[in-house]
OpenMM code with the backbone's topology and positions (N, CA, C; nanometers):
from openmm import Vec3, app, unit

residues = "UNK UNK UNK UNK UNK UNK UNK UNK UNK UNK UNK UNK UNK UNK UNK UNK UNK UNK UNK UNK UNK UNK UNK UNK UNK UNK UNK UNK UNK UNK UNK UNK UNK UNK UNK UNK UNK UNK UNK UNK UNK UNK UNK UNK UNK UNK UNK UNK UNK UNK UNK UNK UNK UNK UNK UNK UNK UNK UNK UNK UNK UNK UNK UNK UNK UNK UNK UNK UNK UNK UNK UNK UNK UNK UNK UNK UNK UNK UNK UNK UNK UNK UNK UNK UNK UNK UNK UNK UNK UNK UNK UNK UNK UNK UNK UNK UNK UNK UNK UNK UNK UNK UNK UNK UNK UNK UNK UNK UNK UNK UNK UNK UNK UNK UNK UNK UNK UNK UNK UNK UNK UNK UNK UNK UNK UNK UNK UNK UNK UNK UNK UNK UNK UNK UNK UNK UNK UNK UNK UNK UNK UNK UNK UNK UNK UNK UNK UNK UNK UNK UNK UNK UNK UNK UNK UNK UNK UNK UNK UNK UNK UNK UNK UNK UNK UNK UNK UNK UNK UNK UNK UNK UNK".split()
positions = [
    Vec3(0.0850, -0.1189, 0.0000),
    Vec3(0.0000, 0.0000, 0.0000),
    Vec3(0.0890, 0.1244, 0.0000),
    Vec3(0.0478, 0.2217, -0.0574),
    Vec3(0.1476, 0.3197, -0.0602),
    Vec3(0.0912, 0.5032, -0.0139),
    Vec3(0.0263, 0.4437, 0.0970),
    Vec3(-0.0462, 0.5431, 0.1968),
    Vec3(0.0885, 0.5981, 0.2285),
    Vec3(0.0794, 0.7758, 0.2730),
    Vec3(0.1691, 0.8324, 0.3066),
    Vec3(0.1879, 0.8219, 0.4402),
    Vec3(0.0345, 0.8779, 0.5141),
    Vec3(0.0064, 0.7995, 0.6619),
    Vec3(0.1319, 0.7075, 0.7065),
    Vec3(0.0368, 0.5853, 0.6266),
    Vec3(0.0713, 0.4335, 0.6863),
    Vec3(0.2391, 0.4020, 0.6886),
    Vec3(0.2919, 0.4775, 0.5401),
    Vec3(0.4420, 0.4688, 0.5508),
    Vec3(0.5102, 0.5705, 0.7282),
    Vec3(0.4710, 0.6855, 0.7038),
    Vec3(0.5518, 0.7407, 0.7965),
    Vec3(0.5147, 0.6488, 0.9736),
    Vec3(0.3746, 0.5747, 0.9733),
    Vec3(0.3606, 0.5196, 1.0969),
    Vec3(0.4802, 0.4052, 1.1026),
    Vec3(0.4895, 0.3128, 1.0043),
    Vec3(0.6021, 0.2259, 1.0093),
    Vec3(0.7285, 0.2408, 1.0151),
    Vec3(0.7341, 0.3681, 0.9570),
    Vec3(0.8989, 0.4047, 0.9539),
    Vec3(0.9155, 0.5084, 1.0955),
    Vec3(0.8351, 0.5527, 1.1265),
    Vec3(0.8847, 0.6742, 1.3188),
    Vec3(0.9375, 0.5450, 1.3762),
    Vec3(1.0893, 0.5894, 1.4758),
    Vec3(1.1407, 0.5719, 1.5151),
    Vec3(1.1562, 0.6307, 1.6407),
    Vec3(1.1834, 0.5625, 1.7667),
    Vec3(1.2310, 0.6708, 1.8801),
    Vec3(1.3739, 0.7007, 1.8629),
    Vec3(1.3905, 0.8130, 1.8922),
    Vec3(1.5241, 0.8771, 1.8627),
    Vec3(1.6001, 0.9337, 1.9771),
    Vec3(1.7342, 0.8669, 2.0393),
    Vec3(1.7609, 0.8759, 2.1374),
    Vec3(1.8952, 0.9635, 2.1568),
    Vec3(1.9310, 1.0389, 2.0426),
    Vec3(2.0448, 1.1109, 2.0131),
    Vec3(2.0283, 1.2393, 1.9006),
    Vec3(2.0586, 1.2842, 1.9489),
    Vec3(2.0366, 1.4609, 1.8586),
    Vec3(2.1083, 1.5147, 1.8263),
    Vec3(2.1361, 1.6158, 1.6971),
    Vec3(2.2076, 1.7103, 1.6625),
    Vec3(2.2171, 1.8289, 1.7576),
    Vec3(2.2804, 1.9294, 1.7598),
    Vec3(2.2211, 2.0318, 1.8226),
    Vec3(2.1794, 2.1315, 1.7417),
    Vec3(2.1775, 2.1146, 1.6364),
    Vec3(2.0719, 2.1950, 1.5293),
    Vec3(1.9532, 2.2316, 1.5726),
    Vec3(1.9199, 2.3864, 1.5589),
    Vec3(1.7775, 2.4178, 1.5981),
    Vec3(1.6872, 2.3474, 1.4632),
    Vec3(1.5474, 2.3461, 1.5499),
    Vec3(1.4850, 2.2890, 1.4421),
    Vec3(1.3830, 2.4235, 1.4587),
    Vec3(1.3404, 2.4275, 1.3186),
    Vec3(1.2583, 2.5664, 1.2398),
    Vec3(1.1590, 2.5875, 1.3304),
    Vec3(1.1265, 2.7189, 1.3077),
    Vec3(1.0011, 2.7852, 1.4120),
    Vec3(0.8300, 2.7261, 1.3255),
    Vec3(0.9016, 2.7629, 1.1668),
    Vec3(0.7851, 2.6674, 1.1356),
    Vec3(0.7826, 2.5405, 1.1244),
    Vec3(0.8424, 2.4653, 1.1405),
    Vec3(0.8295, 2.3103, 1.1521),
    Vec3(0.7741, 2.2302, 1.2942),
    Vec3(0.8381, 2.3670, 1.3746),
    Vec3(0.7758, 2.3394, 1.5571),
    Vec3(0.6291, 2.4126, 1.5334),
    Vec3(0.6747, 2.4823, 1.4808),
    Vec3(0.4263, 2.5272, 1.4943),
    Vec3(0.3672, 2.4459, 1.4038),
    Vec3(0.4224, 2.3570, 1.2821),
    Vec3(0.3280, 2.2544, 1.2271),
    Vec3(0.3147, 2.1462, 1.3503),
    Vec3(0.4312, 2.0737, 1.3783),
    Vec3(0.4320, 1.9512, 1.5066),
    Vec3(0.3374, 2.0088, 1.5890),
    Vec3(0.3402, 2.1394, 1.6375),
    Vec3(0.2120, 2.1825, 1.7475),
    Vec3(0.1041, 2.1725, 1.6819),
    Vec3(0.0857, 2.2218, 1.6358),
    Vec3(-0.0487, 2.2411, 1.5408),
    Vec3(-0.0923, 2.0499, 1.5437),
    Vec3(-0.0146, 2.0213, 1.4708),
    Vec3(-0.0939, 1.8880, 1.4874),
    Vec3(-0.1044, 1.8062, 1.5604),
    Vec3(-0.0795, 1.8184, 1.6848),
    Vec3(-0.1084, 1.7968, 1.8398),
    Vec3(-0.2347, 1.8570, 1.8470),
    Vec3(-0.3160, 1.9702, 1.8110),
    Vec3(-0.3928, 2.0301, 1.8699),
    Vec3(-0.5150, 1.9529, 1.7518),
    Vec3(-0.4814, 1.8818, 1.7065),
    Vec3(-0.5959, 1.8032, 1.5823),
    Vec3(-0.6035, 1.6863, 1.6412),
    Vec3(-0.5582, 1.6329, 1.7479),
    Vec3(-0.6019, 1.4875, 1.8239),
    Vec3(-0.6681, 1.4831, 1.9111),
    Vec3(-0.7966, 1.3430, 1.8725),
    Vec3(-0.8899, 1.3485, 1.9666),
    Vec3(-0.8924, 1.3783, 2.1083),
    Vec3(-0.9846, 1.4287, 2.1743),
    Vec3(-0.9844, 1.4428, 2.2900),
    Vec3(-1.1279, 1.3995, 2.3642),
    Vec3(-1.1653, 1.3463, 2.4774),
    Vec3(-1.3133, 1.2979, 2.5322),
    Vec3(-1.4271, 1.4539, 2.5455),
    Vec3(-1.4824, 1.3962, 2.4620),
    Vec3(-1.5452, 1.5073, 2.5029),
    Vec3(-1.5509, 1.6046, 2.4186),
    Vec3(-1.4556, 1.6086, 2.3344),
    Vec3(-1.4037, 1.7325, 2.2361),
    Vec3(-1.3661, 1.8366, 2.3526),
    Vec3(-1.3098, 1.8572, 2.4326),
    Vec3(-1.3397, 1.9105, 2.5381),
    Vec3(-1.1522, 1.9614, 2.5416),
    Vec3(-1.0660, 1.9171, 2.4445),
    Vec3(-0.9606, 1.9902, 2.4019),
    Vec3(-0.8798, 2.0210, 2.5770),
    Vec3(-0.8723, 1.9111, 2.6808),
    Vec3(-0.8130, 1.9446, 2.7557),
    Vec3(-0.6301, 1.9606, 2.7859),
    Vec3(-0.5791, 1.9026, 2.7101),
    Vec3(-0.4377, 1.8991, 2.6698),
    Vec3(-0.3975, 2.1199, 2.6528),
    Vec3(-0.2669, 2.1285, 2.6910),
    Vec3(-0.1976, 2.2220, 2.6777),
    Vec3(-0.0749, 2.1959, 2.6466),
    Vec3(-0.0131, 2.2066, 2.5176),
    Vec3(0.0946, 2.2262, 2.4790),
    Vec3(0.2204, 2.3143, 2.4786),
    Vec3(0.3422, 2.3074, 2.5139),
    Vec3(0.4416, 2.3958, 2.5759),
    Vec3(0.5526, 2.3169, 2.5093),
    Vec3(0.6099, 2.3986, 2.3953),
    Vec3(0.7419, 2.4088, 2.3525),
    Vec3(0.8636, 2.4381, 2.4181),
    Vec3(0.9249, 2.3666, 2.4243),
    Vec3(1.0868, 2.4566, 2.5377),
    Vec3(1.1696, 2.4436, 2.4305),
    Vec3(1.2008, 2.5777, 2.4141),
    Vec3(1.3265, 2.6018, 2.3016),
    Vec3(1.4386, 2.6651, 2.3564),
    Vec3(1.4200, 2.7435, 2.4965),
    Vec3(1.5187, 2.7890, 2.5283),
    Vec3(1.5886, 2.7183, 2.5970),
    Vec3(1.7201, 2.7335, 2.6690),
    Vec3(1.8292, 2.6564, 2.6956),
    Vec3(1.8066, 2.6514, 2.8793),
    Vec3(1.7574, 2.7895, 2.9168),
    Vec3(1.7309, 2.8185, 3.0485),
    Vec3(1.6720, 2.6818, 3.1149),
    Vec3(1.4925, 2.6909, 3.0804),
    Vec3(1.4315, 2.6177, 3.0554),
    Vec3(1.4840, 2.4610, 3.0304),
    Vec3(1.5251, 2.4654, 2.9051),
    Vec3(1.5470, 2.3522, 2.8374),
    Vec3(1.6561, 2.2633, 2.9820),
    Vec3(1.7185, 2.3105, 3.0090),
    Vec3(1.8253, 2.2717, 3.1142),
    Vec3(1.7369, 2.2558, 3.2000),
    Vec3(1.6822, 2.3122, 3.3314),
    Vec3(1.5934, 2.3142, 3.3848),
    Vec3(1.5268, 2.1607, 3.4004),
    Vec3(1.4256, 2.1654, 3.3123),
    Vec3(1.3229, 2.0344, 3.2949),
    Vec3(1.4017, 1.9450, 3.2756),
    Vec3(1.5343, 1.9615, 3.2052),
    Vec3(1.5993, 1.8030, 3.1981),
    Vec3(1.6953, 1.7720, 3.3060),
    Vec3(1.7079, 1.8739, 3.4529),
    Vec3(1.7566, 1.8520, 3.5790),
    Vec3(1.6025, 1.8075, 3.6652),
    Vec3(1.5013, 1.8326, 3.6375),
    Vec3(1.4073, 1.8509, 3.7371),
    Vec3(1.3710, 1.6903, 3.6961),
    Vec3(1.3562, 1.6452, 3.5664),
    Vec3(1.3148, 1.4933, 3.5280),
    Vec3(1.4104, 1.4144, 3.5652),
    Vec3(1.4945, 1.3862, 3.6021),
    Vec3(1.6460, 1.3213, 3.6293),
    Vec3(1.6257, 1.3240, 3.7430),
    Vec3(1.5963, 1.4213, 3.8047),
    Vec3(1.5605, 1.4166, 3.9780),
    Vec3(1.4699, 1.3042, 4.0134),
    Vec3(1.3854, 1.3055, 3.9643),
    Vec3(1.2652, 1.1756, 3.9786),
    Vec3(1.2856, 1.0375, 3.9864),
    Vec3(1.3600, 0.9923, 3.9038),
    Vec3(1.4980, 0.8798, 3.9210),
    Vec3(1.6084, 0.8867, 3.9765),
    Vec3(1.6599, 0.9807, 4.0160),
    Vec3(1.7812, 0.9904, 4.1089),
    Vec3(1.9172, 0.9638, 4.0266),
    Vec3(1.8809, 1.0070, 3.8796),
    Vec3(1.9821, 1.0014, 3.7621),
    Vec3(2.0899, 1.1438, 3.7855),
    Vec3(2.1233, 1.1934, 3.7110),
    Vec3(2.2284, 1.2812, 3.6722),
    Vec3(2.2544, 1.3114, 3.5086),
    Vec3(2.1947, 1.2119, 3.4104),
    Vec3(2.1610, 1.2176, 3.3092),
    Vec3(2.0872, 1.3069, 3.2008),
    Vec3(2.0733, 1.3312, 3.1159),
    Vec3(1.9578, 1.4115, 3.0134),
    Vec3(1.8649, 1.3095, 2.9989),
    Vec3(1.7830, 1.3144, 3.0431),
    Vec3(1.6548, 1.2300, 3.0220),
    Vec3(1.5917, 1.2648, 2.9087),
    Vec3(1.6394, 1.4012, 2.8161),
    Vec3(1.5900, 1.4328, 2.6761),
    Vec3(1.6596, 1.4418, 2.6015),
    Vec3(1.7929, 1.3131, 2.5762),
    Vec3(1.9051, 1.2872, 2.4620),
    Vec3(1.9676, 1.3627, 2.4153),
    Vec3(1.9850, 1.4912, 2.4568),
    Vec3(2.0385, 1.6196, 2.3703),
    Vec3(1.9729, 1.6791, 2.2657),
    Vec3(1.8502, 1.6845, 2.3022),
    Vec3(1.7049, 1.7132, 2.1821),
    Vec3(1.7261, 1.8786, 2.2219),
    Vec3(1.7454, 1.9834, 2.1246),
    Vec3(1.7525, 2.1128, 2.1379),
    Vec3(1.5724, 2.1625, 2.1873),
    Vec3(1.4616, 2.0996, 2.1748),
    Vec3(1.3449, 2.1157, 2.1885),
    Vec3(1.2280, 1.9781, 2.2624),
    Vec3(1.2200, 2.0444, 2.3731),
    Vec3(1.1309, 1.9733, 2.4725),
    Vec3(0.9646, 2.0088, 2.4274),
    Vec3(0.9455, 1.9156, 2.3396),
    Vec3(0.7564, 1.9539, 2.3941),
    Vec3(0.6453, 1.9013, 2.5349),
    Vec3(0.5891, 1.9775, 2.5892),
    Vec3(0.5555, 1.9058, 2.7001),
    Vec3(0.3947, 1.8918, 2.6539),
    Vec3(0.3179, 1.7986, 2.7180),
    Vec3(0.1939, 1.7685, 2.7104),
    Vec3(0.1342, 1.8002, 2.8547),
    Vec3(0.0889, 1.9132, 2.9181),
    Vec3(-0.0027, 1.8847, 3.0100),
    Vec3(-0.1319, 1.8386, 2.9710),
    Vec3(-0.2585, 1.8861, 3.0513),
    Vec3(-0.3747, 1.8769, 3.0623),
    Vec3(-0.4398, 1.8875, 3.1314),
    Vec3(-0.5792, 1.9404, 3.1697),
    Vec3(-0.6180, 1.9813, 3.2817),
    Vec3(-0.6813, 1.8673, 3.3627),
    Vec3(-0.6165, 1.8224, 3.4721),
    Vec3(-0.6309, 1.7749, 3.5694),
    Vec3(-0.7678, 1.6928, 3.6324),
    Vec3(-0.8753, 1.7938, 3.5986),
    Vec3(-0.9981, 1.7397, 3.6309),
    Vec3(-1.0485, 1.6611, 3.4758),
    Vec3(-1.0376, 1.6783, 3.3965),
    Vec3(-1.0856, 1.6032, 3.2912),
    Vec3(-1.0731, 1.4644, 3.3234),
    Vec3(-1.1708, 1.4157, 3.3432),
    Vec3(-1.1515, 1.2127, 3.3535),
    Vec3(-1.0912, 1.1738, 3.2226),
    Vec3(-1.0207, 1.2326, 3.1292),
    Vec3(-0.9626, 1.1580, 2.9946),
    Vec3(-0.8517, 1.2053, 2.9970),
    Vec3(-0.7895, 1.2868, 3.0832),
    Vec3(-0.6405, 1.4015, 3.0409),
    Vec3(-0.5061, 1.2971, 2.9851),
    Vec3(-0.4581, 1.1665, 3.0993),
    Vec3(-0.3940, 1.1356, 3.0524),
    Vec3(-0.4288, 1.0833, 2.8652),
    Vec3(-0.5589, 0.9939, 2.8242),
    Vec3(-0.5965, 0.9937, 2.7129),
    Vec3(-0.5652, 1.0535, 2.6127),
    Vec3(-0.6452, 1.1915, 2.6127),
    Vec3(-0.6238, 1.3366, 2.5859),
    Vec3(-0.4784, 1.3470, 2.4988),
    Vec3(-0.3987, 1.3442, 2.6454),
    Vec3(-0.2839, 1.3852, 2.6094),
    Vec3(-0.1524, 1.3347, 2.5411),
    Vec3(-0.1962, 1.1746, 2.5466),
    Vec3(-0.1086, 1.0582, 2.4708),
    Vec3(-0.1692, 1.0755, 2.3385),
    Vec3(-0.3275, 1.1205, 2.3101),
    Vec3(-0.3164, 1.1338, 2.1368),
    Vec3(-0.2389, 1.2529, 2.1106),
    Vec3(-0.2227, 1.3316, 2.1976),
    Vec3(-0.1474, 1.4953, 2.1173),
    Vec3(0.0074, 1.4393, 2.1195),
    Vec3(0.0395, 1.4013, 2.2486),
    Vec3(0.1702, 1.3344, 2.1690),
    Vec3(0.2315, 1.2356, 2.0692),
    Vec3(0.1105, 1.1473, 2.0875),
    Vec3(0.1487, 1.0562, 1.9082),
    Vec3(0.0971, 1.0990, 1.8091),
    Vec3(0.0006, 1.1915, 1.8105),
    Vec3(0.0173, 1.3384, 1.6439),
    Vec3(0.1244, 1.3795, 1.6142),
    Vec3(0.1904, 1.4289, 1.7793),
    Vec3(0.2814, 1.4803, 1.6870),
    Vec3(0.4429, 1.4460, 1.6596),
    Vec3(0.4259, 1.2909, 1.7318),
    Vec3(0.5387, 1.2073, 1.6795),
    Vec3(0.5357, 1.1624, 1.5315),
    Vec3(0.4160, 1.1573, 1.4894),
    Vec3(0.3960, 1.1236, 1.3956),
    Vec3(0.4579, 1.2371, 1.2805),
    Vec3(0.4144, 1.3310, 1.3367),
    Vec3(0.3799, 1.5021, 1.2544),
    Vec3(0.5404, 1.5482, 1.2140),
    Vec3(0.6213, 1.4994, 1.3474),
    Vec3(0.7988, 1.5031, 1.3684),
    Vec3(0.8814, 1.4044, 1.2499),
    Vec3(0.7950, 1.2820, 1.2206),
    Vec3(0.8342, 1.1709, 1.1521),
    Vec3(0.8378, 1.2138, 0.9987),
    Vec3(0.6802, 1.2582, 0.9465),
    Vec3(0.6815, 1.3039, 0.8417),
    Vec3(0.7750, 1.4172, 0.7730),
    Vec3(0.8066, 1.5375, 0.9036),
    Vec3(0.8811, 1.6167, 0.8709),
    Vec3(1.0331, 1.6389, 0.8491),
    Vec3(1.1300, 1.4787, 0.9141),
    Vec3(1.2218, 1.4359, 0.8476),
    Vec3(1.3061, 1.5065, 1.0232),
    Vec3(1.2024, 1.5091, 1.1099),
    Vec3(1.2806, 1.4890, 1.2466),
    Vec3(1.2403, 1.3802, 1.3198),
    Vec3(1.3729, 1.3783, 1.4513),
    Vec3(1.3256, 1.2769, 1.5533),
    Vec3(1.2582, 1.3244, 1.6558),
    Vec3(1.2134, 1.2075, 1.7039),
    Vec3(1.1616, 1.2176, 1.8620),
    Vec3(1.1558, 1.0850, 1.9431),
    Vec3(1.1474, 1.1321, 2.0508),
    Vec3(1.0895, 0.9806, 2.1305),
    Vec3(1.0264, 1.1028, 2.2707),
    Vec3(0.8952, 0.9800, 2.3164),
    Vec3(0.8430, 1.0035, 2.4026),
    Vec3(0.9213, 0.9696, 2.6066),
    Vec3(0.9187, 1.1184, 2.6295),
    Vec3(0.9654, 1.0954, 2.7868),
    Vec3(0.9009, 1.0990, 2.8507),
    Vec3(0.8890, 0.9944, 2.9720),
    Vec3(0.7782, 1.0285, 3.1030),
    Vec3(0.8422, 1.1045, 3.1955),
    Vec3(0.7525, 1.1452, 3.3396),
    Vec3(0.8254, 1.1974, 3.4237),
    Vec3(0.7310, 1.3392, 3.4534),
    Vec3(0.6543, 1.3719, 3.3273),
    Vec3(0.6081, 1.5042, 3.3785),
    Vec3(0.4754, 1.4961, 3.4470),
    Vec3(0.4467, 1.4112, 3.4748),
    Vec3(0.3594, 1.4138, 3.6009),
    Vec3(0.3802, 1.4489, 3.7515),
    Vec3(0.5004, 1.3400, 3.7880),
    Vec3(0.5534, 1.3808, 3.8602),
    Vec3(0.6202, 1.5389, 3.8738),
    Vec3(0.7313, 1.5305, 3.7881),
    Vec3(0.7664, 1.7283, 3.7527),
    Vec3(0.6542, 1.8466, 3.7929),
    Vec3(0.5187, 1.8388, 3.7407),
    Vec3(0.4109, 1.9199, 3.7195),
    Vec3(0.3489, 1.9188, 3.8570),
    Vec3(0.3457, 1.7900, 3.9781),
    Vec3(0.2658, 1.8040, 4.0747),
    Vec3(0.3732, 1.8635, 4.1605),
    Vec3(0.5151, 1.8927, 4.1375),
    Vec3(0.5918, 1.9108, 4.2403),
    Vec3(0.5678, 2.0728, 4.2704),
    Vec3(0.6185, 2.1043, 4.3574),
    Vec3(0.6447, 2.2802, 4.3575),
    Vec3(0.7824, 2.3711, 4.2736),
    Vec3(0.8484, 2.2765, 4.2576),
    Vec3(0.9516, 2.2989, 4.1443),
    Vec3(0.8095, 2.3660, 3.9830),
    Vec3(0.7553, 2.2324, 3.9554),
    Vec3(0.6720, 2.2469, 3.8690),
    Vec3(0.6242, 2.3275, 3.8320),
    Vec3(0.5140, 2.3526, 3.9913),
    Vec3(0.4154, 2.4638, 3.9890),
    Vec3(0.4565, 2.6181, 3.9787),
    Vec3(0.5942, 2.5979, 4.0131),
    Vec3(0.7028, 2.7479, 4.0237),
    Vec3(0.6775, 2.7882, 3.8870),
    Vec3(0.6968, 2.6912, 3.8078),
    Vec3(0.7623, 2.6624, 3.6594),
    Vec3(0.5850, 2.7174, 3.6106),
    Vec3(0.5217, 2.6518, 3.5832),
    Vec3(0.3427, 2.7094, 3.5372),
    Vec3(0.3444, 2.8319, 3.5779),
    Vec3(0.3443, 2.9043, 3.6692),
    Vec3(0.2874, 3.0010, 3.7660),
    Vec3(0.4023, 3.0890, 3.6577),
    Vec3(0.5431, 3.0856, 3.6230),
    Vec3(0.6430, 3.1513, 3.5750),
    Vec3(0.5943, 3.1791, 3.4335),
    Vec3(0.5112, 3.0504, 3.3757),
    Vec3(0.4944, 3.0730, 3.2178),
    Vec3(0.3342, 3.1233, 3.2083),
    Vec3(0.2728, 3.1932, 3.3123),
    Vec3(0.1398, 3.2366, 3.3001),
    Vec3(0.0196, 3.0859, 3.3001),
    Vec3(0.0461, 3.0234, 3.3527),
    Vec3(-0.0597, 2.8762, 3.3085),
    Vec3(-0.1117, 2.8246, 3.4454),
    Vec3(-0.2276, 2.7790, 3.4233),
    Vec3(-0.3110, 2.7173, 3.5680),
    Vec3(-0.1970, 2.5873, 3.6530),
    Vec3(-0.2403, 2.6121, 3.7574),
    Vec3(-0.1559, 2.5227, 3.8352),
    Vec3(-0.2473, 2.3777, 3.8506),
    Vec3(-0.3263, 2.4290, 3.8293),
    Vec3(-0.4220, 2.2227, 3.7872),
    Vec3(-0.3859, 2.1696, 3.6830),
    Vec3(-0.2872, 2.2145, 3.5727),
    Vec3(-0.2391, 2.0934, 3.5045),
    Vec3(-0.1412, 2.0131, 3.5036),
    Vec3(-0.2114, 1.8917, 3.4800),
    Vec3(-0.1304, 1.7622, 3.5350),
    Vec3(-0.0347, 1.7376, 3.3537),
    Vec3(0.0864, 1.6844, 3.4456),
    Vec3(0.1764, 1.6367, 3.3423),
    Vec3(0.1415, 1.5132, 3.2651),
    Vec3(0.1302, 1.5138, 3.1156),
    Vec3(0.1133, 1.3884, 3.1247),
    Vec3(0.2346, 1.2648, 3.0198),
    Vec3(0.3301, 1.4278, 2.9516),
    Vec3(0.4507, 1.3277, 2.9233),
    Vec3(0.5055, 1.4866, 2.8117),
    Vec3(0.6261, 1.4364, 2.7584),
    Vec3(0.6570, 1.5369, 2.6388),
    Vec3(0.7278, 1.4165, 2.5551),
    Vec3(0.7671, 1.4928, 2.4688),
    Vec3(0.9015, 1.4741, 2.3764),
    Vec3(0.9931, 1.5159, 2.3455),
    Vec3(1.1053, 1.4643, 2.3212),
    Vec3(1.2271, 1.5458, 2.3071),
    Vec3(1.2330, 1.5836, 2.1476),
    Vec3(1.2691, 1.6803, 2.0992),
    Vec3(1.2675, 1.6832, 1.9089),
    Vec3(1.3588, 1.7799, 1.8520),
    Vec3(1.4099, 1.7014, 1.7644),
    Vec3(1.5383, 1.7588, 1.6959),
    Vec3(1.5979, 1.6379, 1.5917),
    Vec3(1.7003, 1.7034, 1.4990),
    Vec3(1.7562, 1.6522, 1.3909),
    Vec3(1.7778, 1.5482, 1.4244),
    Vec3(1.8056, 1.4156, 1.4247),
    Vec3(1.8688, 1.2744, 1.4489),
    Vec3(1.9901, 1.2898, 1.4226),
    Vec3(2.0821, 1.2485, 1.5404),
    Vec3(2.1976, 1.2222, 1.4929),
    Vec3(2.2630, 1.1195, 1.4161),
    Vec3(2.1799, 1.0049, 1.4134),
    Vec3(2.2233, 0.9093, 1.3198),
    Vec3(2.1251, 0.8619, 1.2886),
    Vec3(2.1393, 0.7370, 1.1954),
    Vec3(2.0025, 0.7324, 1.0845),
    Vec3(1.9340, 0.6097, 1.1773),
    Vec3(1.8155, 0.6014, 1.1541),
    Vec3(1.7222, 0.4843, 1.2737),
    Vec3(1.7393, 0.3944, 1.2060),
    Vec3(1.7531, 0.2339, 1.2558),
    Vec3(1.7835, 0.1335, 1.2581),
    Vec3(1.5917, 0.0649, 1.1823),
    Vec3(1.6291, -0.0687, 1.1978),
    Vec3(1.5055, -0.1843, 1.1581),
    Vec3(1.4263, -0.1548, 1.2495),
    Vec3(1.2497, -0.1746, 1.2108),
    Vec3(1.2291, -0.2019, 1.3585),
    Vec3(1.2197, -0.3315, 1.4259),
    Vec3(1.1856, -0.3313, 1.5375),
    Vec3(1.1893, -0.4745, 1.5667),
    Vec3(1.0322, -0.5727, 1.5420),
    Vec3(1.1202, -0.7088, 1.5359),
    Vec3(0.9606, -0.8092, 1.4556),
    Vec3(0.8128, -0.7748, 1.5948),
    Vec3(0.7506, -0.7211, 1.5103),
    Vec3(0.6219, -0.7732, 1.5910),
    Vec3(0.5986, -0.8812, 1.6281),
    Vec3(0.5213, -0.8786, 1.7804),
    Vec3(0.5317, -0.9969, 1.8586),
    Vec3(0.3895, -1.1130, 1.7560),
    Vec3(0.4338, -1.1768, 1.7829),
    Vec3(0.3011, -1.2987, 1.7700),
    Vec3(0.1516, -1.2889, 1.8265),
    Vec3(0.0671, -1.2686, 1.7635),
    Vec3(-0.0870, -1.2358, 1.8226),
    Vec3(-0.0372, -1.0762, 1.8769),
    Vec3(-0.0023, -1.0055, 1.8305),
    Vec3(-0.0332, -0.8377, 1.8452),
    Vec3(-0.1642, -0.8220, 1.8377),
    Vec3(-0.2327, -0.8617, 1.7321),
    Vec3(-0.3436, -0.8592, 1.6477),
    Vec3(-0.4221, -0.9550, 1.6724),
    Vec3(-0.5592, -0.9714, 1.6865),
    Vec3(-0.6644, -1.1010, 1.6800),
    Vec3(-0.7772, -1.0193, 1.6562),
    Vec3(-0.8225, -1.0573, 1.4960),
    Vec3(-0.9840, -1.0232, 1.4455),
    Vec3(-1.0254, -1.1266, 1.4789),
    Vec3(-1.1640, -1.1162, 1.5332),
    Vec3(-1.1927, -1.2227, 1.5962),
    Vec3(-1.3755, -1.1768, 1.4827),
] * unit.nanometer
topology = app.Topology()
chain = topology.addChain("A")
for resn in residues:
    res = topology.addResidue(resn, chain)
    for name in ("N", "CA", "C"):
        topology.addAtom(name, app.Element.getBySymbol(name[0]), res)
């Protein structure tokens, strides 16, 4: 089949190493943008999206996520751009919500000839007071709950096979 879709779903890769190449202001407002086109319960659009492009920041969230594990590490591979996924908190679907805006726009990253991979951690990050410092700093409600980001930027090297799908993934029954 030679769906454009279906190709770029098979070929995204998580990407665990980065250039430090900025990636375009318009290529980061298409990836947003098409985060903001995934379903949500309700239509009720509870997800909030937050780009980190700066270094302040960018440093920041990747000391405050490392904290949570008791790492010392970049928990965001050297990705020049952190997208974060909150959502508001009371919505009974947020985490939901907010895992389709991030696989839009892994997807959205794939097509556009960047990487990504998905990081957890901002739940934790978002309920802390570190967090809430951090919302309260960027103008945003303190009821939203973290519910993951991505790291995104050029790939530093080219993605590998993927691996065989397991046996019975699938059963039409």
């Amino acid at each position: 089949m030679a769906n454009e879709v279906l190709k770029t779903i098979r070929s995204r890769r998580s990407v665990r190493a980065y250039k430090r190449d900025a990636v375009p202001q318009e290529l980061l407002r298409e990836i947003c943008e098409a985060g903001t086109y995934a379903p949500t319960g309700g239509g009720r659009q509870s997800p909030t999206i937050i780009a980190v492009t700066t270094e302040k920041y960018r440093n920041e969230l990747a000391l405050l996520n490392a904290e949570v594990v008791g790492k010392d590490t970049d928990p965001y591979y050297g990705a020049p751009v952190i997208i974060l996924v909150l959502a508001e908190g009371t919505a009974s679907t947020f985490v939901e919500d907010g895992s389709c805006v991030l696989e839009n726009m892994m997807l959205a990253a794939a097509s556009l000839e960047l990487g990504s991979v998905w990081v957890h951690r901002e739940r934790e990050i978002f309920d802390s007071e570190n967090g809430k410092a951090l919302l309260r700093e960027w103008g945003l409600d303190e009821t939203l709950r973290g519910v993951g980001s991505i790291a995104l930027g050029y790939p530093a090297s080219e993605s590998g096979e993927p691996a065989k799908r397991k046996d019975n993934y699938v059963v039409i029954v």
